[in-house]
NUDREN-341386 format. One line per field, with one value per residue (C-alpha): residue number from 1; x, z, y. Coordinates in steps of 0.5 Angstrom, whole numbers, plus 500, padded with zeros to 3 digits. Each point is the difference from the previous one (the first is absolute). Layout:
i = [NUM	...]
px = [X	...]
pz = [Z	...]
py = [Y	...]
END
This chain:
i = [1	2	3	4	5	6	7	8	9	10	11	12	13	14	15	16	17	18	19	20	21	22	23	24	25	26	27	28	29	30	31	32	33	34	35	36	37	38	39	40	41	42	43	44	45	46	47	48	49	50	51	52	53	54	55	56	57	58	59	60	61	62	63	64	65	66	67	68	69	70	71	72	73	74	75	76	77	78	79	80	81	82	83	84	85	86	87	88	89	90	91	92	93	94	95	96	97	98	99	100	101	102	103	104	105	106	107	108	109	110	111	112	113	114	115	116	117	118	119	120	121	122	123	124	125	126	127	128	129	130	131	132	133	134	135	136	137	138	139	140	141	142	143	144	145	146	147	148	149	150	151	152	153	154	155	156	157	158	159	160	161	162	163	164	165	166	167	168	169	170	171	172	173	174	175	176	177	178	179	180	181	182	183	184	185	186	187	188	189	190	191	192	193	194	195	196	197	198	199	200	201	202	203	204	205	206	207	208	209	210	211	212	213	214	215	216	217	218	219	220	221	222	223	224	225	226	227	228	229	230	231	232	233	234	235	236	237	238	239	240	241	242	243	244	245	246	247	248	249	250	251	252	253	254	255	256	257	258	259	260	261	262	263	264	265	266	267	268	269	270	271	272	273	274	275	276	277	278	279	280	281	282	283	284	285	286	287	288	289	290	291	292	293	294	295	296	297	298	299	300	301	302	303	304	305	306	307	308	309	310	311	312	313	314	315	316	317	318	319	320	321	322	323	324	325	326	327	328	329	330	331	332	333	334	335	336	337	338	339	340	341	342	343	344	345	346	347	348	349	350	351	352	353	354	355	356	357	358	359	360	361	362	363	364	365	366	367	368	369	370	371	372	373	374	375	376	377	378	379	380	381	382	383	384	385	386	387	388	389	390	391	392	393	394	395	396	397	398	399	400	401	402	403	404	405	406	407	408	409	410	411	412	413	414	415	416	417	418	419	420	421	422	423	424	425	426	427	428	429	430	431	432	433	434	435	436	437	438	439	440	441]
px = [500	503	500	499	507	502	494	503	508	497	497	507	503	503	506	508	496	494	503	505	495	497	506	499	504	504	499	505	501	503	503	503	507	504	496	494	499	494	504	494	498	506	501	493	501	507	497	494	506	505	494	499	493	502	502	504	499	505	502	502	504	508	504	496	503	500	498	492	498	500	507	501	505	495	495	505	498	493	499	504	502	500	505	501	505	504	501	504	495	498	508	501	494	503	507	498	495	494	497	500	501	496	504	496	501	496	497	496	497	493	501	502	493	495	503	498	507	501	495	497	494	501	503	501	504	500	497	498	494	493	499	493	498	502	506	507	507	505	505	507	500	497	505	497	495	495	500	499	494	498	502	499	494	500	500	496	500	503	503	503	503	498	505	500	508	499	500	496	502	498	501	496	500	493	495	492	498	495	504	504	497	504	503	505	502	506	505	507	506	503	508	505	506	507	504	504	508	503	508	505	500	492	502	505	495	495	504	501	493	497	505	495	494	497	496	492	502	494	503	500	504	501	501	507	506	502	493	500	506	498	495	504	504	494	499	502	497	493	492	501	495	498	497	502	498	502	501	505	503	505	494	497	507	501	492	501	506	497	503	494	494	498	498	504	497	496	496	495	503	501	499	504	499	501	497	503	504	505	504	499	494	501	501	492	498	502	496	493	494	507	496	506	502	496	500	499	501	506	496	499	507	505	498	505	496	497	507	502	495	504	506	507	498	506	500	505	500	505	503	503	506	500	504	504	495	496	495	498	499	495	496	504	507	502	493	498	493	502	494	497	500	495	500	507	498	494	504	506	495	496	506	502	494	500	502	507	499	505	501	506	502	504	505	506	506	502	497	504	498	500	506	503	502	498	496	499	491	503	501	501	493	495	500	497	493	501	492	501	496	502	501	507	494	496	507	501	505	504	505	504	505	505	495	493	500	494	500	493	502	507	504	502	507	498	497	505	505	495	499	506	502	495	502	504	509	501	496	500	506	496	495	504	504	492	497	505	499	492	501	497	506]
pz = [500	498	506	500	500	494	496	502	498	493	499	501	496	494	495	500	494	504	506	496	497	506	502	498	498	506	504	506	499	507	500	505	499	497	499	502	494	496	493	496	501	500	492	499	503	496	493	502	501	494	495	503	503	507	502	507	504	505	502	507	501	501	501	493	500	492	495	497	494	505	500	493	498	495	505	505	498	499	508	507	503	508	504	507	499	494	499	493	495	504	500	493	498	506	497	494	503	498	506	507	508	506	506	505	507	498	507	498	495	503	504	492	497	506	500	492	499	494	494	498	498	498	505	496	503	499	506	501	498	504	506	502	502	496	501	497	503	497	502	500	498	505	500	499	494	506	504	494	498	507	502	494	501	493	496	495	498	503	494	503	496	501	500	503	500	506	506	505	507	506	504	498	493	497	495	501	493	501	500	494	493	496	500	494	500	498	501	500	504	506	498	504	502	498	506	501	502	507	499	504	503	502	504	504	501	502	505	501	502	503	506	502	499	507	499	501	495	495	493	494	494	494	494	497	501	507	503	496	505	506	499	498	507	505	499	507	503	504	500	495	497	494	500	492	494	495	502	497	499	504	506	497	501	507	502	497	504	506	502	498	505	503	506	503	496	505	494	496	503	497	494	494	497	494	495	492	499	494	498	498	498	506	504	498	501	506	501	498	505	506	506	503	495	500	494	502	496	500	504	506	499	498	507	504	506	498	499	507	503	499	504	498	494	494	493	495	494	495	497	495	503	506	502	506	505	498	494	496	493	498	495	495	496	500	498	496	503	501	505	504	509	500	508	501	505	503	503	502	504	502	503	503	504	501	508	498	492	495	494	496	492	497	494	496	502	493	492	494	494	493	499	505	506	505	506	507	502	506	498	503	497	495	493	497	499	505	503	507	502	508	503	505	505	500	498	505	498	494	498	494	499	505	506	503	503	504	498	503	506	498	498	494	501	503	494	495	504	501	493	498	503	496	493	496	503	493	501	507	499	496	503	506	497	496	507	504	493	501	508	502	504]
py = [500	507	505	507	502	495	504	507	497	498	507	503	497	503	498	504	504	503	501	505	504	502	504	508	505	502	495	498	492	497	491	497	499	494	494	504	504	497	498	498	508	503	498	502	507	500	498	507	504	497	501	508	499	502	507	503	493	499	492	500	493	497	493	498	494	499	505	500	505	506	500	499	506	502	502	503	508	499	500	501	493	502	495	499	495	499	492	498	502	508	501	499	506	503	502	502	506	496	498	504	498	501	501	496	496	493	501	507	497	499	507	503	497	502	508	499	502	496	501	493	498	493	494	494	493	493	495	493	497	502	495	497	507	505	503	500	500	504	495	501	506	505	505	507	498	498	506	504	497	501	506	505	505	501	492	500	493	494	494	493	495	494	495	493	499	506	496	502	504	501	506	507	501	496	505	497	499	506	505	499	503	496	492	498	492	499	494	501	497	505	502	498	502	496	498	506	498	501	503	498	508	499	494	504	505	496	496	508	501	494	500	506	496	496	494	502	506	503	500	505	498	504	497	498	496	504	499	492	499	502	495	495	501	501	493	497	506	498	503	506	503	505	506	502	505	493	493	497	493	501	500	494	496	503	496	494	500	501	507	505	497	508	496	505	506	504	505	496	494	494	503	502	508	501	504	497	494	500	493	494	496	495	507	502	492	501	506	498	498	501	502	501	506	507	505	507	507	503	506	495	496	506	505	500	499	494	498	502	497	493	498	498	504	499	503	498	505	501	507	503	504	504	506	502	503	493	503	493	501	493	503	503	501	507	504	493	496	493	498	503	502	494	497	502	507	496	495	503	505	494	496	505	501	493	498	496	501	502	502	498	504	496	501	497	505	500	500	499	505	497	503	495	505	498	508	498	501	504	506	507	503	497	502	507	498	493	500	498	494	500	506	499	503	493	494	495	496	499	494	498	494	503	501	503	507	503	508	501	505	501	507	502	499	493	498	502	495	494	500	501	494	496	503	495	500	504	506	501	505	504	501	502	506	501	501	505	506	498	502	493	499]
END
C-alpha cells in the first residue's frame, strides 16, 4: 500500500533537465560540499548557462571532487562560482581569476545563513533514499549545506538529489519530504579518495605530536600524510574519541584496532561527532545506519564552545609556512588561494577552551622548488600577499620534523627561538641573523 509520504515523494520528482530550469536570472544557488554536490543537476545548470540561457547566477560550493559541466572552461565568465574552500578543480579556476573565494570559518557558516549575510535563493545537495517516514539523511555530508538550508531566512527552493550510494546517517541532518520543493533521483557511485603516502618526515612529526597526546584524549584529525601519521602512531593509546570536522580513514583504522571507544568521551559521550567523511568506499560502508556516529552541521560541530565542552581535546592541523612570531599560512601561497580556512580556527579555538585540550599545527620545515632548491617553512615573515589563516594570538602548539614548540602565551623573542629551534639544522643561522635586524631578538 502506498503511503502518503511515497504520494508526496513522487509528485516531486523532476528530472536534472526540469529542475534546472526553475532556476532565474540572479539567482544564489547553494551545494553542500564534496560528495554532497548534487552531480545530475550540476550538469543540467552548467548546459542552462553554456547555452546563455541564465544571466548573474551566483554558484556557492567548493571541495568538488570531480568536474560537472558547471565547471566547463566555457562556462567560466557566463556566472560567478563562489568557494568557501578550494578543492582541485576550484583551485585551477581560482588561478586563472575566474572563480573567487570567501574567506569564512566553516563554523560561521549556520550564523552566515540565519543573519541573511549570504545571497542565495537555492539549496541543493544529494541525500540518501526516504525512509518509511518520509525523511532523507544528508548522509556523509552534513557539512555547511545543511544548516544553510535550515538556517537561510531568504531560501526559496530546496532540491535534493536522490542518490542510493549516500548512506544514511545518524546525528541531525534529516529533511522531511514535506519540506523540499523538488527531488531528482540520480545513482552514481561516491568519490574516494586514493591512500595518501605517509613520509619519513611525517612519521617524525607524528612521534612529535603523539607524546602529548593522553589516553582517554578526543580527536580532531585533519586530512594528509601528518594527520595519517599521528593516526597510524596512536594505535596502542586507549579509549580515545572523535569529535571532528572530517572522519578520515585513519580514524576508522585506530577503532578497528581498538583505541578509539569514546568511553571516555564526557560530551555527547559515546558517540563520535562529525560533520563530512571523506576517504575510502570501506570508510562510507562504515558510516552507513553506525548509530555510533553523529553527523551535524558544521554551524554545530565547528563552534568553538561546543569543542571545548570535550575534555583532552586535540586537534592536528596541517600548515603551509609560519613566521617567526607564530602567524600560520595554511590556505594560500603567497596571494594564491589554495584551500580554504575551512576548520582549522574553530579547532585551534575550541581546544584551547577544552580542559586538557591542545591543538598542534604541523608542518615540513623545509620545501624544495622546482628548480631544485631547497627554502625553509619557517621564515621571518610571510610573503607579500600571504593570507594568515592562524593568527599568533590563538596558535597552540607548532611541531615539524625536529621538535614541537608551545608558542601559546610566549613573547615575541621566545617564540623566535622556540621556532628557530624547529626550523631545519641548515637555516637556522639565517633565521637567527633575519631575527636580530627585525628586533625580534
Amino acid at each position: 500500500m502506498e503511503t502518503r509520504w511515497q504520494q508526496i515523494y513522487k509528485s516531486k520528482i523532476r528530472t536534472p533537465e526540469e529542475a534546472a530550469a526553475q532556476i532565474k536570472d540572479g539567482d544564489g544557488i547553494g551545494f553542500s560540499l564534496a560528495n554532497g554536490q548534487p552531480v545530475a543537476f550540476s550538469n543540467a545548470l552548467g548546459k542552462r548557462i553554456l547555452a546563455g540561457e541564465l544571466k548573474d547566477v551566483m554558484v556557492f560550493a567548493g571541495l568538488g571532487l570531480a568536474p560537472t559541466m558547471l565547471n566547463h572552461p566555457d562556462a567560466a565568465d557566463k556566472f560567478l562560482f563562489d568557494c568557501p574552500y578550494l578543492g582541485p578543480v576550484e583551485r585551477h579556476f581560482s588561478k586563472q581569476g575566474l572563480y573567487t573565494y570567501t574567506p569564512v570559518k566553516l563554523g560561521d557558516a549556520d550564523l552566515i545563513a540565519r543573519r541573511n549575510l549570504r545571497p542565495g535563493q537555492v539549496m541543493a545537495m544529494t541525500v540518501s533514499p526516504m525512509d518509511r517516514n518520509g525523511f532523507f539523511s544528508c548522509g556523509i555530508n552534513v557539512d555547511y549545506g545543511y544548516g544553510l538550508a535550515r538556517e537561510h531566512p531568504g531560501l526559496e527552493c530546496l532540491i535534493l538529489e536522490v542518490n542510493e550510494h549516500m548512506p544514511r546517517t545518524h546525528g541531525v541532518n534529516l529533511f522531511h519530504v514535506s519540506e523540499v520543493d523538488i527531488i531528482i533521483e540520480h545513482n552514481s557511485p561516491l568519490k574516494t579518495l586514493p591512500p595518501i603516502p605517509i613520509t619519513p618526515e611525517d612519521e617524525m612529526i607524528a612521534h612529535h605530536i603523539v607524546e602529548y597526546i593522553p589516553d582517554g584524549a578526543c580527536l580532531q584529525l585533519g586530512i594528509g600524510g601528518i594527520p595519517n601519521a599521528v593516526g597510524e602512531f596512536l594505535k596502542d593509546k586507549k579509549d580515545l574519541g572523535v569529535h571532528t570536522e572530517m572522519i578520515t580513514d585513519s580514524m576508522l583504522e585506530l577503532w578497528e584496532c581498538g583505541a578509539l571507544t569514546c568511553r571516555r568521551k564526557n560530551y555527547i559521550p559515546h558517540k563520535w561527532v562529525s560533520s563530512f567523511a571523506l576517504g575510502s568506499q570501506k570508510l562510507y560502508d562504515f558510516c552507513h545506519d553506525n548509530p555510533m556516529i553523529d553527523f551535524y552541521s558544521v554551524g554545530f560541530v565547528n563552534r568553538a564552545s561546543i569543542i571545548g565542552k570535550n575534555d583532552r581535546m586535540v586537534s592536528v592541523n596541517a600548515t603551509l609556512e609560519v613566521d617567526l612570531t607564530g602567524q600560520c599560512a595554511s590556505e594560500s601561497i603567497g596571494s594564491v588561494q589554495y584551500t580554504g580556512t575551512g576548520g582549522q580556527l574553530d579547532f585551534v579555538q575550541g581546544a584551547w577552551l577544552s580542559r586538557g585540550g591542545k591543538s598542534f599545527i604541523a608542518l615540513h620545515s623545509t620545501f624544495t622548488d622546482k628548480a631544485g632548491v631547497k627554502h625553509s617553512k619557517i621564515v621571518p615573515m610571510l610573503a607579500q600577499g600571504t593570507f594568515v589563516t592562524t593568527p599568533r594570538t590563538e596558535v597552540d602548539w607548532i611541531v615539524t620534523e625536529y621538535g614541537a614548540v608551545q608558542l601559546k602565551g610566549r613573547n615575541v623573542r621566545q617564540r623566535t627561538e622556540m621556532l628557530i629551534s624547529i626550523a631545519h639544522p641548515d637555516f637556522r643561522d639565517e633565521l637567527r641573523s633575519q631575527a636580530k635586524k627585525m628586533l625580534l631578538i
